[in-house]
C-alpha positions, 0 to 999 in steps of 0.5 A: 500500500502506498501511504501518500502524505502531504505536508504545507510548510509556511514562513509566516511575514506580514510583508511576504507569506512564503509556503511550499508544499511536499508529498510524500510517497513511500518515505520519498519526497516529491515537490508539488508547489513553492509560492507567497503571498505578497502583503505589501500592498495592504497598509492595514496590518489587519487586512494582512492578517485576514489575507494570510488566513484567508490563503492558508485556508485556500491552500487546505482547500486545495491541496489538503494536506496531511500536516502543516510545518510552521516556522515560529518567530525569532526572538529579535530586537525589535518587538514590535516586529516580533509581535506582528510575526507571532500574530502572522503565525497565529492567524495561519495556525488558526486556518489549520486548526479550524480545518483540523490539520496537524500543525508542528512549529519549528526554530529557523535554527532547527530547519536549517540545521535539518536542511543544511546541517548548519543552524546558521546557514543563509537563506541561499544556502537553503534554497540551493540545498532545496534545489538539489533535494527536490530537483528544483529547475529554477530558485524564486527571486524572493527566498521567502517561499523557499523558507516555507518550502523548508518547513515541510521538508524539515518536518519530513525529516523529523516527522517520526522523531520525538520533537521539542516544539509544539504540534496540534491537532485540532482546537481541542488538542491545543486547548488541552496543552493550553488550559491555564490559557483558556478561560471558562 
């Protein structure tokens, strides 16, 4: 039997959405798609929030995958930065959960490291490793879809492994590992 899973990897921004998707087949991979969603032309921050739902929706549509491989923000300098990216991450967490799909987050350090074998490396460097994986005729101009296209590769290799970051199944899976913030 030939077991097929297909896994969205996102790179939430609230400038650019950068997603790809896998499947899997057999324990191989196979590409199936590499884009983003532009944001800059919406001025409104919420706008932007509703439209990285709105597309992670339609990808669930679309494609439906198995499992969803988020990236999860960074911690920078800026936090204003940061809150905006944690709040991108949310609203494409919330399209998941409510279409009931699995959703894993990893650290950028963790998929560059399970892409490259350097935490460290540079978003080229992924994309070249990326191209070589999934024989990838051509690398987007803008690297921010290969990040995303990163994210399901990472949770490709780490799917039967024991993992450090948070993965949901639904809405009652994250209430549950979320009581103390839940209020009744």
């Amino acid at each position: 039997m030939n077991k097929e899973t297909i896994i969205l990897g996102i790179d939430p921004g609230t400038t650019i959405m950068g997603f790809g998707i896998i499947k899997v087949v057999n324990k191989k991979m196979e590409f199936v798609i590499l884009n983003e969603l532009q944001l800059k032309k919406y001025p409104d921050h919420y706008l932007r929030l509703k439209k990285i739902f709105e597309r992670t929706t339609q990808l669930i549509e679309e494609y439906h995958p198995d499992e969803i491989a988020i990236e999860a923000p960074f911690f920078g300098k800026n936090v204003q930065s940061m809150l905006k990216l944690g709040r991108a991450q949310g609203v494409a967490m919330a399209a998941g959960l409510a279409k009931e799909v699995a959703i894993t987050e990893y650290a950028p350090k963790k998929i560059k490291m399970a892409i490259t074998g350097n935490g460290n490396a540079s978003k080229e460097q992924v994309a070249k490793m990326l191209q070589s994986l999934l024989n990838l005729k051509t690398l987007p101009k803008n690297l921010d879809s290969t990040d995303g296209l990163a994210a399901a590769v990472c949770h490709f290799y780490n799917k039967d492994r024991i993992t450090i970051g948070k993965n949901y199944s639904g809405w009652s899976a994250f209430v549950k590992q979320n009581e103390k913030r839940v209020k009744k």
